[in-house]
PLY file of the C-alpha trace (Angstrom):
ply
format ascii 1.0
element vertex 213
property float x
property float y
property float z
element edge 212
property int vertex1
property int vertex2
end_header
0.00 0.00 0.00
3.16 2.34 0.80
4.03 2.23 -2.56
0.74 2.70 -4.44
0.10 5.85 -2.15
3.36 7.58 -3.85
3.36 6.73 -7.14
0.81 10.07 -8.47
4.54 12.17 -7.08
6.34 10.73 -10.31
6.05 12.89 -13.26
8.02 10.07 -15.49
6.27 7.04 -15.95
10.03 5.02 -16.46
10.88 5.69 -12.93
7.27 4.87 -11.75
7.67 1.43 -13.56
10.83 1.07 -12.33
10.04 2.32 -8.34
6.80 -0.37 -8.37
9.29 -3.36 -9.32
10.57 -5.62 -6.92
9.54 -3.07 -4.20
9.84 -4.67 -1.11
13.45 -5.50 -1.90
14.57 -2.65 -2.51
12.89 -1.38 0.72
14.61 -3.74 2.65
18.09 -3.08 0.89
17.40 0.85 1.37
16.79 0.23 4.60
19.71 -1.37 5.50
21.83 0.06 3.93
20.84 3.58 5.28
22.35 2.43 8.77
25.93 3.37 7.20
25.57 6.89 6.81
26.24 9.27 9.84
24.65 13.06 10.18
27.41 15.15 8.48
28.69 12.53 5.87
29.41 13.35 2.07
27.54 11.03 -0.21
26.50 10.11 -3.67
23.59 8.21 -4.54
22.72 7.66 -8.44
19.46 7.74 -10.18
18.26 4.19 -9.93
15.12 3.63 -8.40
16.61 1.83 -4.99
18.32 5.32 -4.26
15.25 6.83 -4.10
13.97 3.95 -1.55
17.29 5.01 0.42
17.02 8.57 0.24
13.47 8.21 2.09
15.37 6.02 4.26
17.52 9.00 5.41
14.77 11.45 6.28
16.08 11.45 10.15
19.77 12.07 9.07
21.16 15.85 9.95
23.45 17.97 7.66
24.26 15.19 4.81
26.20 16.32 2.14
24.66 15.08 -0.70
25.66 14.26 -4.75
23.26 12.77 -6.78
22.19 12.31 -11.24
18.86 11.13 -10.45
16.61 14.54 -10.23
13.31 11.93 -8.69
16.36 10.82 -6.06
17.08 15.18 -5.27
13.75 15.97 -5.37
13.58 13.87 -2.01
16.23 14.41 -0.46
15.41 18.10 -0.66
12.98 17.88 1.63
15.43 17.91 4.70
16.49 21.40 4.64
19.39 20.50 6.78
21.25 18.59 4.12
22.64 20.42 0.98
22.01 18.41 -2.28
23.72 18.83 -5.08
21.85 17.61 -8.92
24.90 16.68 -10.97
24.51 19.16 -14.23
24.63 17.30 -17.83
22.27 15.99 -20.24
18.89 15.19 -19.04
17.98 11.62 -19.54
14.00 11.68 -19.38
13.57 7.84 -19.84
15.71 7.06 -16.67
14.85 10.66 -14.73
19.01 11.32 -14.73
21.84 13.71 -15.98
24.57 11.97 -17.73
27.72 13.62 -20.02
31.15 15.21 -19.76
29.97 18.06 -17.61
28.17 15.38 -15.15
32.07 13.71 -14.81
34.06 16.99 -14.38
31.42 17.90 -11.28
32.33 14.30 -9.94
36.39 14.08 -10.55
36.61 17.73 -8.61
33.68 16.47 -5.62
35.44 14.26 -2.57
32.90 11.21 -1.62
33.07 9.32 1.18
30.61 6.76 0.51
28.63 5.84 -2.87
25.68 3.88 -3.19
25.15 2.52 -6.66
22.79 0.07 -8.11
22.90 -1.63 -11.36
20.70 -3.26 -14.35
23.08 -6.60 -14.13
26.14 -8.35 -12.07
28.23 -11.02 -12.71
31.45 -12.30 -11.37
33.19 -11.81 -14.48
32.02 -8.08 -15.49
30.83 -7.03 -12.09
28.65 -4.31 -11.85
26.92 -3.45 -15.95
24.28 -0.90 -17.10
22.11 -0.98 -20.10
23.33 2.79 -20.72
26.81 3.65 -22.15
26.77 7.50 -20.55
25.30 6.07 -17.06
28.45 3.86 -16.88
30.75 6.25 -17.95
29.42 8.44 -14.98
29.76 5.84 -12.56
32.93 4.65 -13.10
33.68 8.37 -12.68
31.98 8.22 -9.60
34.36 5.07 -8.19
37.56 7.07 -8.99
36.20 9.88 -6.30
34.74 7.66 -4.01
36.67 6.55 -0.42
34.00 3.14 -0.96
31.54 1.80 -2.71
28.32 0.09 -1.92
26.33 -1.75 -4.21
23.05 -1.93 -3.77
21.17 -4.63 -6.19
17.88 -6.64 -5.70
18.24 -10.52 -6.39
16.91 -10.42 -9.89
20.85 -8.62 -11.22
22.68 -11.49 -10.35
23.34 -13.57 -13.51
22.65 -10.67 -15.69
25.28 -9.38 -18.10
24.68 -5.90 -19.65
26.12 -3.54 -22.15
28.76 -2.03 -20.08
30.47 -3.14 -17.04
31.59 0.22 -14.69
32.95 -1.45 -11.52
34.77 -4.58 -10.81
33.62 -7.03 -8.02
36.96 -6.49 -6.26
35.87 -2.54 -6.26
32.94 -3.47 -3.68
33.28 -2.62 -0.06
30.38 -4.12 0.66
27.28 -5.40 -1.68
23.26 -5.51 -0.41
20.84 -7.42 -2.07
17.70 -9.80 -0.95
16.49 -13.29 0.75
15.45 -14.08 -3.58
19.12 -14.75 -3.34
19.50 -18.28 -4.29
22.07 -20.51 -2.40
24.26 -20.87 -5.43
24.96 -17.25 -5.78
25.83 -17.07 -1.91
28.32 -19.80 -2.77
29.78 -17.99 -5.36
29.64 -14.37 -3.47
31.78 -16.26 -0.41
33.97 -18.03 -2.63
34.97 -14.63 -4.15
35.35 -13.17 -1.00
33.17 -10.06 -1.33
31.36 -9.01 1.44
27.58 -8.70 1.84
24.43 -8.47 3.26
21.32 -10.12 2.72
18.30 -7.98 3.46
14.98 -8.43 4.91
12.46 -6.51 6.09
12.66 -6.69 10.20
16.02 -8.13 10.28
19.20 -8.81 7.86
21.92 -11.76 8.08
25.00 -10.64 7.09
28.02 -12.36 5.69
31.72 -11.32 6.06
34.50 -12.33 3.72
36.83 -15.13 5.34
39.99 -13.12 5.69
43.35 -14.40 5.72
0 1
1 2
2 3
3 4
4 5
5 6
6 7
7 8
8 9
9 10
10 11
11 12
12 13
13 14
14 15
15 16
16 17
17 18
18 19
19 20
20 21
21 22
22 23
23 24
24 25
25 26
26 27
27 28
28 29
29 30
30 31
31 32
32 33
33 34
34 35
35 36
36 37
37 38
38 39
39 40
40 41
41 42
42 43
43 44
44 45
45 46
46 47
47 48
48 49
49 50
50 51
51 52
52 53
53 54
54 55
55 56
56 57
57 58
58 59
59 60
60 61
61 62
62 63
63 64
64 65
65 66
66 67
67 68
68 69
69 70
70 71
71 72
72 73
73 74
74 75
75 76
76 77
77 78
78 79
79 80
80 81
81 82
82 83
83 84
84 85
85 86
86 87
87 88
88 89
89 90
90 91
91 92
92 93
93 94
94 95
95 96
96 97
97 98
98 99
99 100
100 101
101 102
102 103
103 104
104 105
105 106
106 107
107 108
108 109
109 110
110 111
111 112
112 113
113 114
114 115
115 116
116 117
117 118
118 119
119 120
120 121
121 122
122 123
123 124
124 125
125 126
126 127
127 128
128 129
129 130
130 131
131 132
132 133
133 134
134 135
135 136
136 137
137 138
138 139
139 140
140 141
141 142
142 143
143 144
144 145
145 146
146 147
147 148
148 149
149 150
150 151
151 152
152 153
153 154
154 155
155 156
156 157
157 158
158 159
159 160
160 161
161 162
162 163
163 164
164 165
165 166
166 167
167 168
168 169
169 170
170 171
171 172
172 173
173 174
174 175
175 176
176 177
177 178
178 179
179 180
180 181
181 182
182 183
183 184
184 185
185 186
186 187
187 188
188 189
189 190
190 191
191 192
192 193
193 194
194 195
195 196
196 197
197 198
198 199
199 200
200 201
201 202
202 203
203 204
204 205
205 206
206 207
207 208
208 209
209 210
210 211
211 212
């Protein structure tokens, strides 16, 4: 019911598609997520759908410092009138509500993040993290070069998907949040490659750390 009450906000009908999908996961990853940022931190969210799940999930934080493509994602952020968000300038995307384009990546390489929370159309072990979109990419591996860490944020229908363009590595992930969908072969294979993550769910979350040698 949540979600049906805020879909008449969207003015594109892509993101509304895209917010109604799988939307309990990506509750529970925004949620979860959310506990890592403090009042006061620096942090860039892109324009996927899940952001904008986590940037209602930060309502309560104070004085955030915020970076973002997606204008749906600074729209609500921009509601706390304690943070100070900044809409990355570019070319307007109206099909996935973002800014994308050289000016978009000389704002990032300048900015100094502490902690970005990316999603993605598709992940596998041997491309990581892909998008369907060639300039989204390009942004976001822009974003990884400025970034202290990276956290992925992807619901358990990416994993196995390969698209266009791969932007970050799996090494590249500090940590990675996804869903119980997760099926017990791709926690094998997340544990075997030693990346760190966390399963989400809605009242609680079990989380796995890499074995460390």
């Amino acid at each position: 019911g949540a979600v049906l009450n805020q879909q008449a906000q969207f003015t594109n009908n892509s993101f509304l598609r895209r917010f109604q999908q799988n939307a309990a996961a990506k509750l529970a990853i925004a949620r979860e997520a959310a506990a890592l940022v403090n009042d006061g931190d620096s942090i860039l969210l892109d324009a996927s759908s899940t952001a904008y799940y986590f940037a209602q999930a930060l309502s309560n934080r104070q004085n955030l410092r915020v970076m973002t493509n997606g204008f749906e994602v600074a729209r609500e952020l921009a509601q706390n009138s304690s943070d100070t968000v900044i809409l990355i300038g570019g070319v307007v995307n109206n099909d996935s509500a973002s800014v994308t384009g050289l000016l978009s990546e000389q704002i990032i390489a300048e900015m100094h993040i502490q902690k970005a929370f990316l999603s993605c159309s598709g992940f596998s072990l041997e491309r990581g993290m892909t998008e369907v979109h060639l300039s989204e990419a390009q942004l976001k591996r822009k974003v990884i070069e400025s970034s202290q860490q990276l956290f992925a944020l992807m619901d358990s229908t990416k994993f196995g998907k390969e698209d266009l363009t791969p932007f970050a590595r799996p090494e590249k992930i500090t940590r990675l949040f996804t869903d119980t969908g997760l099926s017990p072969e791709w926690i094998e294979k997340l544990e075997r490659a030693r990346i760190d993550f966390t399963i989400c769910e809605e009242e609680a979350a079990l989380t796995h750390e890499r074995i460390r040698s």
